[in-house]
C-alpha positions in Angstrom: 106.8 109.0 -239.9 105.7 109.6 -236.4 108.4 109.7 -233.8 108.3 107.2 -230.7 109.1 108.3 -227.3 112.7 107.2 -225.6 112.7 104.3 -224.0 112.1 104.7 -220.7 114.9 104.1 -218.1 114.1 102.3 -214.8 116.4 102.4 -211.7 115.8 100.9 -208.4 117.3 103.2 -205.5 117.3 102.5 -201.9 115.5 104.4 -199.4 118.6 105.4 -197.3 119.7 107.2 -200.5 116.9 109.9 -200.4 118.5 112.4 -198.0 121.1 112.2 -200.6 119.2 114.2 -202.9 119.9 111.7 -206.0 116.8 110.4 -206.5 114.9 114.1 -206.5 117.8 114.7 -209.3 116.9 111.3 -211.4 113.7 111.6 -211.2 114.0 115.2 -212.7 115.5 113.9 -215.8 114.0 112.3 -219.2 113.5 109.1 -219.5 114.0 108.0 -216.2 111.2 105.9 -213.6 113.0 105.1 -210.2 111.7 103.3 -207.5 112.6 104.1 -204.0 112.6 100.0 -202.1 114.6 98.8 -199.5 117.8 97.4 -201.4 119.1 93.7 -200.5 122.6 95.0 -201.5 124.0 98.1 -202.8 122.4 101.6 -202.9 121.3 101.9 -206.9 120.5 99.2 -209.5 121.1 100.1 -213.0 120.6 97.1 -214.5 122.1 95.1 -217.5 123.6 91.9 -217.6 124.5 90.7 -214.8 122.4 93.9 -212.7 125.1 96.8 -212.1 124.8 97.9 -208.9 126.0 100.6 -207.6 127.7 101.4 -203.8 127.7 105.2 -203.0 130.1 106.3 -201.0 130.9 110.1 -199.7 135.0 110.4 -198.4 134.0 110.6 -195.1 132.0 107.6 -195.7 134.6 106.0 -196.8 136.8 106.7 -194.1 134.1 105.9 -191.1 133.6 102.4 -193.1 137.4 101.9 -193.0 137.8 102.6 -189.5 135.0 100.7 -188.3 136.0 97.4 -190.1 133.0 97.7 -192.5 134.1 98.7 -195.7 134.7 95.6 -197.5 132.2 93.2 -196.3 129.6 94.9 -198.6 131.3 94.6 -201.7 132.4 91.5 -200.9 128.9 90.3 -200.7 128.0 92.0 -203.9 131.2 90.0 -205.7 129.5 86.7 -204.1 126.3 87.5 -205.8 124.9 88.4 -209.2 125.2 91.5 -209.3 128.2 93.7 -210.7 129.2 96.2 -207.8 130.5 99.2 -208.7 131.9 101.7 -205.8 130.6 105.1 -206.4 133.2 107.4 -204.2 132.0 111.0 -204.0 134.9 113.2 -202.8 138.4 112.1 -202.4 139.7 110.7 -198.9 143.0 111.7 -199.2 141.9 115.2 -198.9 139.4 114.9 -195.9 141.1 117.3 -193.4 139.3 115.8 -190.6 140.8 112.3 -191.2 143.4 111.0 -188.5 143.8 107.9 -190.9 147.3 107.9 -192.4 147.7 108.2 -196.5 149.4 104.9 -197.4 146.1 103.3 -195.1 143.7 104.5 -197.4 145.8 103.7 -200.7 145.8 100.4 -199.7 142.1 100.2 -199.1 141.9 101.8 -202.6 144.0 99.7 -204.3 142.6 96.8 -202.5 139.2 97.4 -203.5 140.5 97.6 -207.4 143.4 95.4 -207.9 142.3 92.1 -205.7 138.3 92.5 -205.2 138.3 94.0 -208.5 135.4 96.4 -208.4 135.9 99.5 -210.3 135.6 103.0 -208.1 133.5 105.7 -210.1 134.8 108.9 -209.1 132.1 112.3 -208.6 132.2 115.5 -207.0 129.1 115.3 -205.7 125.8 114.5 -205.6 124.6 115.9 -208.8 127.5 114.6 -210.8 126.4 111.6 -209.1 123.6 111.5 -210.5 124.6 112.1 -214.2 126.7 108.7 -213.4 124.4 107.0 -212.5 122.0 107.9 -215.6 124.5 107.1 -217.8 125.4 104.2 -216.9 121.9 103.0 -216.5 121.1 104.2 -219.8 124.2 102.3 -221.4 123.1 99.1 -219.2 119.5 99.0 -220.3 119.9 100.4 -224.2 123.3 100.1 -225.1 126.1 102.5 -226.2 125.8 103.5 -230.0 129.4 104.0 -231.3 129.4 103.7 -235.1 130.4 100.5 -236.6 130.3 97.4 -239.1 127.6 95.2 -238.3 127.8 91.1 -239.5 126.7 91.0 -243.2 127.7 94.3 -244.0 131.4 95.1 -245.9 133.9 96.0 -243.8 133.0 93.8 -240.5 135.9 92.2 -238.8 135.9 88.2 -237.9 136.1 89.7 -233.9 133.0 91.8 -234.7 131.0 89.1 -236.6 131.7 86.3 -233.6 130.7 88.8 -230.8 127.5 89.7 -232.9 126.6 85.7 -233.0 127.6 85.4 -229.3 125.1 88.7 -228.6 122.4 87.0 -230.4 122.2 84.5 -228.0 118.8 84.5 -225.8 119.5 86.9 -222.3 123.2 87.5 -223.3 124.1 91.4 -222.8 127.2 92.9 -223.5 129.2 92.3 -220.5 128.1 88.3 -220.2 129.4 88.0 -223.3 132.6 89.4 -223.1 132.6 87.1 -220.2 132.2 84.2 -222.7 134.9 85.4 -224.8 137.3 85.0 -222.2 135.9 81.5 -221.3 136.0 80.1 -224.9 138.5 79.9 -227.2 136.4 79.5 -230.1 132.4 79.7 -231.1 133.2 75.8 -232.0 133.9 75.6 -228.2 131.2 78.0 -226.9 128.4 76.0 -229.3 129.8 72.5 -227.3 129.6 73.4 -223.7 127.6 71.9 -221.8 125.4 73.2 -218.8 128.0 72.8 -216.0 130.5 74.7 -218.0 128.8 77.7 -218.7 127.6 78.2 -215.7 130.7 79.0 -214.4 130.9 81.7 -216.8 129.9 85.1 -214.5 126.2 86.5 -215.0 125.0 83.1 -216.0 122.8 81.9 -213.3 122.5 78.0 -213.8 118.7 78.0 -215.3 120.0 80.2 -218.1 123.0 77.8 -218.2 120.4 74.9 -218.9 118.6 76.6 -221.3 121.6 77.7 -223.7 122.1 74.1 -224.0 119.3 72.8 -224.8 119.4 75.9 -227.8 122.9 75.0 -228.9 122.3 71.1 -228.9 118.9 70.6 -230.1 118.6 69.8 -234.1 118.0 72.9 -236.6 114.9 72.5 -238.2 114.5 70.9 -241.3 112.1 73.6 -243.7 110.1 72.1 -246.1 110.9 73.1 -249.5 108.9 76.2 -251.3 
């Protein structure tokens, strides 16, 4: 049988991000379309469900944005949104020789950003391991991670693994909005209930979608006619 090509892998980058030198290295790899656009928030989309979005970051960066009073108001606008920020930090500012800032400031910034804004920080070394992060993660956002594993109806599947394959099948669920319902709903009893207003306060589901799960899960099954 023929082969098909990879799927391709799209991701959006802004255009402050070129003198980086990322986007040269994505576009060199396979697979991969960017598009260079002016970026409401963040500096590269990846994707998935809700959009990862990515927040790039060199140490010195990271110590200007710090001293200048502007390093959380971006994140924090990302955390308002629908997108899932993550803060890519290239170098580590502890280490920056030129910083006058003291060590326990910039732990706390750290451990700010993770603990109570809770946006993960990607560590790289630089811009081309950057890039590698970046493709990865796309590339798990857009066509999923395959790890090996029981699937429902086949021998072996757990009750955990069956539920979150029913919960998956559900129309513009992903991966991470569903571990989001999980964590919302005790039950699939609970989760095939809810009404509009409650899952939209489950993160990644924008009202419209919330509206349109519940017309799915409420409307009658069909009745087939008989063979």
């Amino acid at each position: 049988m023929p082969k098909h090509p990879p799927d391709p892998i799209h991701i959006r980058i802004d255009t402050q991000e070129q003198r980086s030198g990322i986007p040269d290295l994505l576009a060199a790899m396979p697979q991969v379309q960017i598009e260079v656009t002016p970026l409401h928030m963040g500096d590269y989309d990846v994707g998935g469900d809700p959009h990862r979005v990515f927040e790039r970051k060199t140490g010195s960066d990271f110590l200007a944005s710090l001293a200048q009073g502007r390093l959380f108001a971006p994140l924090s606008a990302l955390l308002a949104s629908d997108f899932a920020p993550t803060l890519l930090l290239e170098g580590d500012p502890l280490s920056a020789s030129h910083s006058q800032m003291r060590p326990e400031s910039i732990r706390g910034a750290l451990t700010y950003i993770t603990a109570i804004l809770r946006v993960p920080i990607l560590p790289s070394s630089g811009p081309a391991d950057s890039a590698h992060l970046i493709f990865a993660a796309a590339k798990q956002c857009q066509i999923g991670y395959a790890t090996p594993g029981p699937v429902v109806g086949r021998r072996g599947a757990s009750l955990s693994e069956q539920q979150m394959q029913i919960v998956l099948s559900l129309p513009g669920i992903g991966p991470v909005t569903a571990r989001a319902l999980c964590a919302r709903f005790r039950s699939l009893h609970e989760l095939l209930n809810a009404d509009a207003a409650t899952l939209a306060r489950v993160p990644g589901i924008s009202p419209a979608r919330a509206a349109a799960l519940e017309e799915l899960l409420h409307a009658p099954l069909p009745t087939l006619d008989s063979p």
